[in-house]
N, C-alpha and C positions, 0 to 999 in steps of 0.2 A: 679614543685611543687608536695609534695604528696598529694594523697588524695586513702582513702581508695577502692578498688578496687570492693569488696564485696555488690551488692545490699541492703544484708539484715543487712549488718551491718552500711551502711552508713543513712538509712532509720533510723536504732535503737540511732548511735548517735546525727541526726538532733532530734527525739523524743523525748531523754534526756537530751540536751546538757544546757537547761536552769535550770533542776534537778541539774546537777553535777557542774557547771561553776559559779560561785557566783561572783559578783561586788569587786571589791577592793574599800578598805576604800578610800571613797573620790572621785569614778571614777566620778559617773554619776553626780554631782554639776559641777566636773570640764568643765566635757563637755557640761551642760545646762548652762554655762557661756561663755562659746566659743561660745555659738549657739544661744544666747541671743544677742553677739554684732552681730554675722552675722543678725541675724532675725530684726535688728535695721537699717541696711542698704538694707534692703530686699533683702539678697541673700541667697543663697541655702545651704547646707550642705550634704557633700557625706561621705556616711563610707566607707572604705572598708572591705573586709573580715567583711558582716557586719553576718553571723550566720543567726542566728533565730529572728536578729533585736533585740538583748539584751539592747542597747544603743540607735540605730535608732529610734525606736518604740517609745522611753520615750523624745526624739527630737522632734520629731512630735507633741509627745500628747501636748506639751508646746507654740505649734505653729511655727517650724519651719519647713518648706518646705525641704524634706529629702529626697534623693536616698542613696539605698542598694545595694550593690554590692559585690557581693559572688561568689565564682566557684562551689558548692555543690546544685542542685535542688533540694535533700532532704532538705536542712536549708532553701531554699527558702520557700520551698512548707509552712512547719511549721511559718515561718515571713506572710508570704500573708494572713494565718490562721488568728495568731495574732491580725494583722492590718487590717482585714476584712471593718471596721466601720469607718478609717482616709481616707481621700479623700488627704491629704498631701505628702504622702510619696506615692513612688513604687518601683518596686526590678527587679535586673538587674541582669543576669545571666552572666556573665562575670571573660574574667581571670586578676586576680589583674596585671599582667605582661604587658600586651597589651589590653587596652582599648579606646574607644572613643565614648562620648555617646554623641558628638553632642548639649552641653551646658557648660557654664560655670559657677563653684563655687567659692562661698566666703570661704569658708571652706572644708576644708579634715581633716577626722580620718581613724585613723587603730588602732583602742584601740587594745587591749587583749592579746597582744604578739605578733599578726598575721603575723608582719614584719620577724618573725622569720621562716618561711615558705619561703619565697626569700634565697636558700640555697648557690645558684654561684653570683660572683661579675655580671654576666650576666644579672642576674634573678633581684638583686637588683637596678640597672641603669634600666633597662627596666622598673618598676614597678614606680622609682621616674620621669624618663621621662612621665609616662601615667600621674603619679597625677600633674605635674606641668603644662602639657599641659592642665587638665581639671580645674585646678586653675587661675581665674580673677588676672589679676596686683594686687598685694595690698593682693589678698588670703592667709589665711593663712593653715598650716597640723601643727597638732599632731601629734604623735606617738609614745605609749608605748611600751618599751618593759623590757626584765629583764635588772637586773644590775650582774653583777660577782662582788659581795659581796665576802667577806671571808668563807659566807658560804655555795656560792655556789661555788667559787673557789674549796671548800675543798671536794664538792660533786660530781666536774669534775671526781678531781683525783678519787674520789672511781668509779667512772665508767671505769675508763681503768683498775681497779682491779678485784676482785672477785667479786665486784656487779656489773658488768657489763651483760646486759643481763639478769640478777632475775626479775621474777616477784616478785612485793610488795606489798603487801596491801595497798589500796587509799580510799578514799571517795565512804562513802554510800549513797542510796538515793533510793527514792519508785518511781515509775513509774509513770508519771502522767497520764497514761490511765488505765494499766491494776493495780496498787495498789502495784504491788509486785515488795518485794523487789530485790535492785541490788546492791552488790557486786563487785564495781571494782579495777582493780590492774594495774599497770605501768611495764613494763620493760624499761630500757634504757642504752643506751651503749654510747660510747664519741669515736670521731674520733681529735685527735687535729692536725695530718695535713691539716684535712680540716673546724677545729671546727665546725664538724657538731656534734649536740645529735640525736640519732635516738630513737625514741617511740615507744614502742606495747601496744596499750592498752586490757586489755579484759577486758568484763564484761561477770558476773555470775547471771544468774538469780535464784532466791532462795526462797523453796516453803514456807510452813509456820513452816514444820517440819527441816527444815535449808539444806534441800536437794538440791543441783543443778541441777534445771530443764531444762537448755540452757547454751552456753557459745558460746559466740562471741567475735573474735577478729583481731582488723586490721590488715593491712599490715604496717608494717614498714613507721614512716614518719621521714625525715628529716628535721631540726630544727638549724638554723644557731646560734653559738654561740656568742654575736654582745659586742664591748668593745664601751668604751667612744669614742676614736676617730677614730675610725673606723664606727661609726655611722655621727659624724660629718662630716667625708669626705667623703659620701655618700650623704647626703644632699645638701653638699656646692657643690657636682662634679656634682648635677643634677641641681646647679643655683638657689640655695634655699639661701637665707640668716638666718642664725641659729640664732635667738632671745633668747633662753634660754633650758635648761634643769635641769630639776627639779628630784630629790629624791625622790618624791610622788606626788598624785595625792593635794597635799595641799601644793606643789610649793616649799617644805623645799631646799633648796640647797644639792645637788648632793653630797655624802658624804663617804667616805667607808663602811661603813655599811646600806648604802640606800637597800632597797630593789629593787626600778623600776629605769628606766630612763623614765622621760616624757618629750620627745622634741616639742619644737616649733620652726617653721621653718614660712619663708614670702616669698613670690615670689615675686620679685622684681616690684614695680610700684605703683601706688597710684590707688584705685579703685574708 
């Protein structure tokens, strides 16, 4: 799994990450209904790759019983901040590959794309082995991720072109400590022997006269490129039974022009 190598930039994007990263239409309903029937059987709810607790945190405040589980102490440290004040949740420093925390959930998520982080067939069987083992008979997991729409298909190819590698202009946003503005940009390149997308992010930080007064930027991350059933037979090979996938977070049916895939998956057994 990547993860940026750099102190002072992994510290910069746990600080931001809640500035720059915005909810998808429909995310967080869908998941305080997931967490509503778990919270009805009084069982727990585990996110993975859960951040800054973007999703966890709004779990909790609704009343259900929630662990976070992240590989980044910088998004931890910023989540613990957060959730200072809920006595319901706590955060788990852990790699989403190889976990074992010693209880068992009604529920798993991995909203945000996170799945896409598990870059080898290795890295993705290991990660659904951890979450089935931490899931109750009867548990169920979500998992967002993209879809290769048409118009992300048609953005592959421009990556093994001439835009491969460019930085681009991306989403602005003010600092939630220091006020000032940031400035960041994407590169990305495409590997299709191994559908991997690789990342650079930078960010610029920018005075009031429009001058750049910092620039940080990661290390290269790899980002697996996931199809329809190639996701299903990831699921179904770690013993998940696959209840549905959905086109949005508002259940529409799976479609060529979907933007997401939102899976639901059961682990076999009645809880």
């Amino acid at each position: 799994m990547s993860d940026p190598s750099n102190t002072s930039v992994r510290e910069f994007y746990a600080e931001t990450y809640d500035e720059s990263v915005p909810d998808w239409p429909g995310e967080i309903d869908f998941y305080q209904g997931l967490a509503t029937e778990a919270r009805r059987r009084d069982e727990s709810c585990l996110e993975i790759a859960c951040g800054t607790g973007r999703v966890a945190i709004r779990l909790a405040k609704e009343g259900t019983r929630t662990v976070g589980l992240d590989y980044s102490e910088p998004m931890l440290k910023v989540a613990r901040e957060k959730s200072k004040d809920l006595a319901n949740i706590r955060w788990v420093l852990a790699d989403m590959r190889n976990f074992d925390l010693g209880e068992s959930f009604g529920l798993a998520l991995i909203p945000g794309h996170a799945f896409h982080n598990m870059d080898t067939a290795q890295d993705q069987a290991d990660c659904m082995a951890s979450i089935y083992n931490a899931l109750k008979p009867g548990g169920r997991l979500a998992v967002h991720t993209d879809h290769m729409n048409k118009e992300n298909i048609a953005w592959l190819g421009d990556l093994v072109g001439e835009k491969g590698g460019v930085f681009e202009p991306a989403e602005q946003f003010r600092h939630a400590k220091t006020g000032k503005l940031i400035k960041a940009s994407h590169a990305w390149s495409y590997e299709p022997a191994t559908q991997s997308v690789i990342e650079i992010i930078a960010w610029e930080t920018v005075d009031e006269d429009g001058k750049v007064i910092q620039r940080l930027e990661t290390q290269p991350t790899r980002l697996h490129v996931l199809f329809r059933f190639e996701m299903e037979h990831i699921l179904r090979g770690a013993g998940f039974e696959v209840e549905a996938v959905y086109g949005d977070f508002f259940q529409n049916q799976l479609a060529d022009e979907s933007p997401s895939m939102v899976w639901m998956a059961k682990k076999p057994g009645i809880i």
